[in-house]
SEDREN-147496 format. One record per atom (N, C-alpha, C, O): residue in three letters; y, z negated, x. Coordinates in steps of 0.1 Angstrom, whole numbers, plus 5000, padded with zeros to 4 digits. Example, Ala and Ser with C-alpha at 12.3 -4.5 7.8 and 13.67 -1.06 7.14 Angstrom:
ALA494349225132;ALA495549225123;ALA496749225132;ALA496749155142;SER497849295128;SER498949295137;SER500049215129;SER501149205134;
This chain:
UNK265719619429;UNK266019729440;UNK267319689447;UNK268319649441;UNK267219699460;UNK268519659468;UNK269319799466;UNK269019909463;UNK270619729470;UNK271519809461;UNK272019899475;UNK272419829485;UNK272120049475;UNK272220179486;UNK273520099497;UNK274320019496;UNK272920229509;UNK274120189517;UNK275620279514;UNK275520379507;UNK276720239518;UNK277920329518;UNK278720379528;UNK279420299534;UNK278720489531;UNK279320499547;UNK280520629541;UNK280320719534;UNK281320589544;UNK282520659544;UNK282820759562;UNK282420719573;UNK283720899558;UNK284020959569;UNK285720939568;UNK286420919558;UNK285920939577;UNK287620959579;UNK287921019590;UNK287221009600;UNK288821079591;UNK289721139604;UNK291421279598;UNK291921309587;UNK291621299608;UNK292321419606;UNK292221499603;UNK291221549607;UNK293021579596;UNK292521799592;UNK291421839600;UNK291721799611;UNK290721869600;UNK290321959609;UNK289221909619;UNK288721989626;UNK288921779618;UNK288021669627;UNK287021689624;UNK286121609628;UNK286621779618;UNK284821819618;UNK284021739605;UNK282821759602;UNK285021639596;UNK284221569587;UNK283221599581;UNK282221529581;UNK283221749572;UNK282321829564;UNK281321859569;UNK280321899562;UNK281421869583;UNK280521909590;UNK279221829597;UNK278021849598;UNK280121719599;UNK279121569601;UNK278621549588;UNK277321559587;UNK279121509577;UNK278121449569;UNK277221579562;UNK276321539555;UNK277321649563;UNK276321789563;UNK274821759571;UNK273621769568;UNK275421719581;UNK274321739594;UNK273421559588;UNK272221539585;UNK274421489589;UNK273921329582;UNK273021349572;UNK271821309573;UNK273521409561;UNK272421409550;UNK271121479555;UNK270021439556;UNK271521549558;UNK269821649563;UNK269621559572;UNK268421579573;UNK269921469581;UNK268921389589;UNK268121269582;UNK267021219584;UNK269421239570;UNK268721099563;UNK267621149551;UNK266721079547;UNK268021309546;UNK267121339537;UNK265621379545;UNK264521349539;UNK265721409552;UNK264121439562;UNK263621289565;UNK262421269565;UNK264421199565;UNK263821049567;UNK263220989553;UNK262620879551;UNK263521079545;UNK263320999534;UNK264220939521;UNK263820899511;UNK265620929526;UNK266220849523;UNK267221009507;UNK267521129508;UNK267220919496;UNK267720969487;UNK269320949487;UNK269820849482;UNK270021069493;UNK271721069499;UNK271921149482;UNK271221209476;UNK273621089480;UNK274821159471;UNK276421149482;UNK277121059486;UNK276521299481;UNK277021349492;UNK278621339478;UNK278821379467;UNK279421279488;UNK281221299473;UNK281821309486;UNK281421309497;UNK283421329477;UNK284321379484;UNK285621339482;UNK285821319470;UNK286321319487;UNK288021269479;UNK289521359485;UNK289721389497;UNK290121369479;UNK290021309462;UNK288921459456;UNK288821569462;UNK288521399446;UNK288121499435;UNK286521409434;UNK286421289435;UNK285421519432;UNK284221419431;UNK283621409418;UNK282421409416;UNK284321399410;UNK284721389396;UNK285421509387;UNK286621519389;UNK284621609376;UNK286021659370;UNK286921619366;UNK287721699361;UNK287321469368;UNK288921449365;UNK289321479381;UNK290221559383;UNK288721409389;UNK289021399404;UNK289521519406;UNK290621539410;UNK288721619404;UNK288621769407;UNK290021829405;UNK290621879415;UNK290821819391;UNK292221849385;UNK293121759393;UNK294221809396;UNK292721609399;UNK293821599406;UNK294021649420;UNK295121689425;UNK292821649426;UNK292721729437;UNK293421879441;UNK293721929452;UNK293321949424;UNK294322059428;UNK295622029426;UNK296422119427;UNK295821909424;UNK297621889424;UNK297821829437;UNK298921829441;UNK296921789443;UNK297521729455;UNK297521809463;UNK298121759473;UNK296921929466;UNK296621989477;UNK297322149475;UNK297222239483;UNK297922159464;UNK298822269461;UNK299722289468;UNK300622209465;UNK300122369479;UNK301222419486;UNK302722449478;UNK303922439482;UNK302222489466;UNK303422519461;UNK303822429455;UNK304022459443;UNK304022299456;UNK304122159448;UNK304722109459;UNK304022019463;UNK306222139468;UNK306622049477;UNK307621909470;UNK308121819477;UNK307721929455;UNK308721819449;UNK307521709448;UNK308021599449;UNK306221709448;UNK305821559448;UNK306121479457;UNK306121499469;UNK306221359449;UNK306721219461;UNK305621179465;UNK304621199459;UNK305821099477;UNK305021029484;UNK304720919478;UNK303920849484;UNK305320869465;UNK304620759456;UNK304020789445;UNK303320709438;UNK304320959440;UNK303121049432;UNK301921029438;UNK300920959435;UNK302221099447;UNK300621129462;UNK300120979462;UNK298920969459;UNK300620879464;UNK299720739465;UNK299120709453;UNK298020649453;UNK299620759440;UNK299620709428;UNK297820869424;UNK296820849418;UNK298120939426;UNK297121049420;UNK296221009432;UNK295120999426;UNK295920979444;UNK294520939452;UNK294120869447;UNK293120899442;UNK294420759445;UNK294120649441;UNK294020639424;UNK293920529419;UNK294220769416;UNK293720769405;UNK292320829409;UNK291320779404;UNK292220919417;UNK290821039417;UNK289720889422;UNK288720849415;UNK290120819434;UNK289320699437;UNK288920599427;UNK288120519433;UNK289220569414;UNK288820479405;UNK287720559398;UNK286720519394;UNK288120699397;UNK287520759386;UNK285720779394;UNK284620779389;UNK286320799410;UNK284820829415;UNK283820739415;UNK282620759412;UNK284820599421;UNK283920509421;UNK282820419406;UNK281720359405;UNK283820459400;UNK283120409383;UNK281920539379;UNK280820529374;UNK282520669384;UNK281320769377;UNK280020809386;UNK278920839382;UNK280620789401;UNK279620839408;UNK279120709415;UNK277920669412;UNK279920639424;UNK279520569436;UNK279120419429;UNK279020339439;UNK279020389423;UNK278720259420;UNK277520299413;UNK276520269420;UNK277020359401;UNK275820419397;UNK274720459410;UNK273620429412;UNK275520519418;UNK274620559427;UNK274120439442;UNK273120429449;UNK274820399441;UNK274220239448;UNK273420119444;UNK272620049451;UNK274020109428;UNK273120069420;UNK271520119421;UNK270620039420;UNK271420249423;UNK270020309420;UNK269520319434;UNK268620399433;UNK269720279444;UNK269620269460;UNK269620379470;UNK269020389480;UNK270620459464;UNK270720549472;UNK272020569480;UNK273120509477;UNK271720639489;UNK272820649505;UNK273720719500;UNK273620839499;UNK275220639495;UNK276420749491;UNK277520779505;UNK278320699511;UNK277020939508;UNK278120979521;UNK278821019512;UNK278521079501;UNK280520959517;UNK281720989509;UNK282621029525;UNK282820969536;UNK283121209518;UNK284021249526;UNK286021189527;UNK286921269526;UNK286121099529;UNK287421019525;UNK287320889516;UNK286720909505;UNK287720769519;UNK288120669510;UNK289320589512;UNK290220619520;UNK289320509507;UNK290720409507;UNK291720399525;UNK292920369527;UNK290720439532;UNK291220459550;UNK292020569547;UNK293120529547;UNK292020689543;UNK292920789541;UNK294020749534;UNK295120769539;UNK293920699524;UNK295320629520;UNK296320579527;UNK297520609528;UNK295520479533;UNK296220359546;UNK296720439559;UNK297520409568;UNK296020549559;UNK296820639573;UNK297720729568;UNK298420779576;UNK297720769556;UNK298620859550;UNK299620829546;UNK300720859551;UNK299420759535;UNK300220729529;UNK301120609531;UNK302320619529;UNK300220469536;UNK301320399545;UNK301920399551;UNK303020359551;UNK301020459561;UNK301320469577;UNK302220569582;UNK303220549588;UNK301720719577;UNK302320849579;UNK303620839573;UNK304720839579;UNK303220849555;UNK304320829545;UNK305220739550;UNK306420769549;UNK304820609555;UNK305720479553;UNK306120429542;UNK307320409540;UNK304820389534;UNK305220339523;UNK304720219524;UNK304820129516;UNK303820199538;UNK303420059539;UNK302519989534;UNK302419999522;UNK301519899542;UNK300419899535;UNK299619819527;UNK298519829521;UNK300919679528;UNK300619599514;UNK300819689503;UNK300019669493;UNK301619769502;UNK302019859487;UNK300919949481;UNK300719989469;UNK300219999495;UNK299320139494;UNK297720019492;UNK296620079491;UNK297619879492;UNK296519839489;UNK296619749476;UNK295819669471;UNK297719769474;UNK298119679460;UNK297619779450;UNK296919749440;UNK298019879452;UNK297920049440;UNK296120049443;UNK295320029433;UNK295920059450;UNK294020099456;UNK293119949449;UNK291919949445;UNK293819859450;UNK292519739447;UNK291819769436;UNK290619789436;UNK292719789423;UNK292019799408;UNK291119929414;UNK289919909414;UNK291620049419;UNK290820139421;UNK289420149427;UNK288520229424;UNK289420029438;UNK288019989442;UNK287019959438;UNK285920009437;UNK287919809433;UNK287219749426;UNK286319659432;UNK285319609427;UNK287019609448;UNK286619549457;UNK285819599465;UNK285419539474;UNK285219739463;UNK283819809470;UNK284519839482;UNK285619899482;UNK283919809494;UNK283919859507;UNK283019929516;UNK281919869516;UNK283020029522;UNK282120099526;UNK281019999539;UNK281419909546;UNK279920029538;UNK279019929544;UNK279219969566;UNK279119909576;UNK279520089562;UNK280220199575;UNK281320289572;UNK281320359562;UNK282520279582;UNK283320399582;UNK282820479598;UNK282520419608;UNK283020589594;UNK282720689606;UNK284020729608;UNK284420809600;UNK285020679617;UNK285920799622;UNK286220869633;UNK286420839644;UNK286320999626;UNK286221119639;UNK287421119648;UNK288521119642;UNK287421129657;UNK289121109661;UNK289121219673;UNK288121229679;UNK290221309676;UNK290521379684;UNK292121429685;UNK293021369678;UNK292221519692;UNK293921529695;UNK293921619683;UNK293021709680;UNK295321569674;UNK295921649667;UNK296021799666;UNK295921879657;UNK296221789677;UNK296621979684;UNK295422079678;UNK295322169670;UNK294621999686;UNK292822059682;UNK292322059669;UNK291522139664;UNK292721939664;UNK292121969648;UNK292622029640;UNK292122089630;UNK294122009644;UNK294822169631;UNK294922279639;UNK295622359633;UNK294522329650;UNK294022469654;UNK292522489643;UNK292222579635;UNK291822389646;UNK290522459632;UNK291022459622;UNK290722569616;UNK291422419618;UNK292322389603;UNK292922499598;UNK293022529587;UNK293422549612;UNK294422719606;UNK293822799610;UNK294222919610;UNK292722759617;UNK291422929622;UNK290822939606;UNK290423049604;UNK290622849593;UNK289922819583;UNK290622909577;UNK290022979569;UNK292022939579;UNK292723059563;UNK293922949562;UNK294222849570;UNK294622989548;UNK295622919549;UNK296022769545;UNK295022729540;UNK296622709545;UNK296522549548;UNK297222529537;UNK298022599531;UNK296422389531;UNK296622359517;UNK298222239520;UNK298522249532;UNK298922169514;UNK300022079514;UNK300122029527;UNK301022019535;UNK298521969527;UNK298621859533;UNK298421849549;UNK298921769557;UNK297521989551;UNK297422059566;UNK298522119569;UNK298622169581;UNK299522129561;UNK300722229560;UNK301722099570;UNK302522159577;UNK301821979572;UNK302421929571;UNK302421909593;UNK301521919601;UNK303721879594;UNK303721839608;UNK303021829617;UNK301921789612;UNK302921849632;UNK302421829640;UNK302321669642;UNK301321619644;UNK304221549641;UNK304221449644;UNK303621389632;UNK303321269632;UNK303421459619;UNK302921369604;UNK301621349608;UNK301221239607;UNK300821459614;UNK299221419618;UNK298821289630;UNK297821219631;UNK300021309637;UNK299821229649;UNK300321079642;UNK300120979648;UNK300821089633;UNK301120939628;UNK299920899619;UNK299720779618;UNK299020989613;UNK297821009606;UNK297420939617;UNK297720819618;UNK296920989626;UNK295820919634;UNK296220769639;UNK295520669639;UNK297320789644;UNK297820639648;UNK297520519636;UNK297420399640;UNK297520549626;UNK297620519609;UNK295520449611;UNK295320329613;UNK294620549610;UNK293320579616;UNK293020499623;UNK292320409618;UNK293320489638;UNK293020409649;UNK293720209647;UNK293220109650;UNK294920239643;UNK294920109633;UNK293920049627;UNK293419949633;UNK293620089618;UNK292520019609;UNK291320009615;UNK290419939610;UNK291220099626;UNK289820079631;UNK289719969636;UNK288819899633;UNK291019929647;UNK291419839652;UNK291519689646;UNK291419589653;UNK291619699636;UNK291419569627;UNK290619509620;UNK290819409613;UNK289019629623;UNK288119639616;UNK287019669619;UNK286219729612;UNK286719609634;UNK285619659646;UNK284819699639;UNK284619819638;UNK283919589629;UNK282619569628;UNK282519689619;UNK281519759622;UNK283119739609;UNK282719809601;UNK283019959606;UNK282120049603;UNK284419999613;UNK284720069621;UNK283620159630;UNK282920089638;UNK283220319630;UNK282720359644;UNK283820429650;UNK284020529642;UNK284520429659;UNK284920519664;UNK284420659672;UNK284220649684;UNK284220799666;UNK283720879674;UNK284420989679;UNK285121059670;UNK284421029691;UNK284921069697;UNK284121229689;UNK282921249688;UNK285321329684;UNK284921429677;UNK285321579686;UNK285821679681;UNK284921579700;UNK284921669704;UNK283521749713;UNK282621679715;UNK283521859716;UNK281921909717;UNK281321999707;UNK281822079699;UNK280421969710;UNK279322099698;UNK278922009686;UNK278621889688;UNK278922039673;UNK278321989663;UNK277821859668;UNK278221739668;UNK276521929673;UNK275321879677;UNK275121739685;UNK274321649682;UNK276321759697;UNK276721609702;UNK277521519691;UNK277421399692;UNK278121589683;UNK279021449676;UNK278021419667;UNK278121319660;UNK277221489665;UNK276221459655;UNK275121309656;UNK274621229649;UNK275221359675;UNK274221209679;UNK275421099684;UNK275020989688;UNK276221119684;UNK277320999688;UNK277220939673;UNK277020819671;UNK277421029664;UNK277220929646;UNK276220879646;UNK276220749646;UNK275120959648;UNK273520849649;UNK273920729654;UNK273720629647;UNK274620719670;UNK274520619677;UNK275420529673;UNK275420409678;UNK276020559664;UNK277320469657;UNK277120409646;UNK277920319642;UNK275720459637;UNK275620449628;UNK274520329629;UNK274320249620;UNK273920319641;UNK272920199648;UNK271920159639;UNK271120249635;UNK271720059634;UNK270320029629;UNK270619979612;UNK269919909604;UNK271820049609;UNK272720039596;UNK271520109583;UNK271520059572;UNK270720219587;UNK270220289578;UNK268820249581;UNK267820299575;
């Protein structure tokens, strides 16, 4: 059995992610195609416990080499329990966040830089790279206005207007370095259009 595809989502707070690979699966599950929809961090009940430490508002004493050190635990745990079983068995794993979130976050944003933030991530991979990244990209402004129409904001939505804008610059980096695997989508409009800009991005991949 050839072994599934892997397309990862990335972008900013608020960029519509949950909402694209929502609309994704139901297009690839009507095609036929057997999807496992994860998410990061969490994914995993261990993932899940760290996910509520990282995203706890009332936790402003963790460091920014905590935060690199607990994603990148919830990421070993997912890929060993969920995502490699599940490619193995040939099925389509949409993952809401992977190792790109790191590298805009926590390198880039944090400035902890990104030999350091891929040194901590390798064992966690385990060399797996997504076969697609989809990233949604839009102005800042706009994606944490949805973000705070959602209720109240967890740490990490909590955080700066210039911390997001360095997020994306973080984002558009990597894309930058990484055409082929890279789509860039433009995440503004109705559902419905960004929905076929992913199709179109996603090209003859599936």
């Amino acid at each position: 059995m050839d072994r599934g595809r892997f397309i990862t989502f990335e972008g900013i707070e608020g960029s519509g992610k949950s909402t694209q690979i929502r609309l994704l699966r139901e297009h690839l599950t009507k095609g036929g195609h057997s999807v496992r929809l994860l998410r990061e961090p969490g994914g995993t009940p261990i993932g899940d416990r760290i996910r509520a430490i990282l995203l706890d508002a009332s936790l402003p004493e963790l460091t920014d080499t905590t935060e690199m050190f607990l994603f990148a635990a919830s990421r070993a745990q997912l890929i060993r329990e969920e995502v490699r079983p599940a490619l193995a068995a040939g099925e389509t794993v949409l993952c809401d966040r992977f190792v790109y979130s790191s590298l805009a976050y926590q390198a880039h944003a944090r400035g902890l830089g990104r030999e350091q933030v891929w040194t901590v991530n390798a064992p966690a991979i385990e060399g797996l790279l997504p076969d697609r990244v989809v990233l949604l990209d839009l102005p800042p402004a706009t994606a944490l206005g949805r973000a705070q129409a959602r209720g109240t904001l967890d740490r990490i939505e909590a955080e700066s207007l210039a911390f997001h804008e360095a997020v994306r610059a973080g984002f558009l980096d990597e894309a930058s370095a990484d055409p082929e695997r890279f789509r860039v989508i433009e995440a503004t409009g109705t559902p419905e259009d960004i929905h076929e800009r992913v199709l179109e991005g996603l090209g003859g991949l599936l």
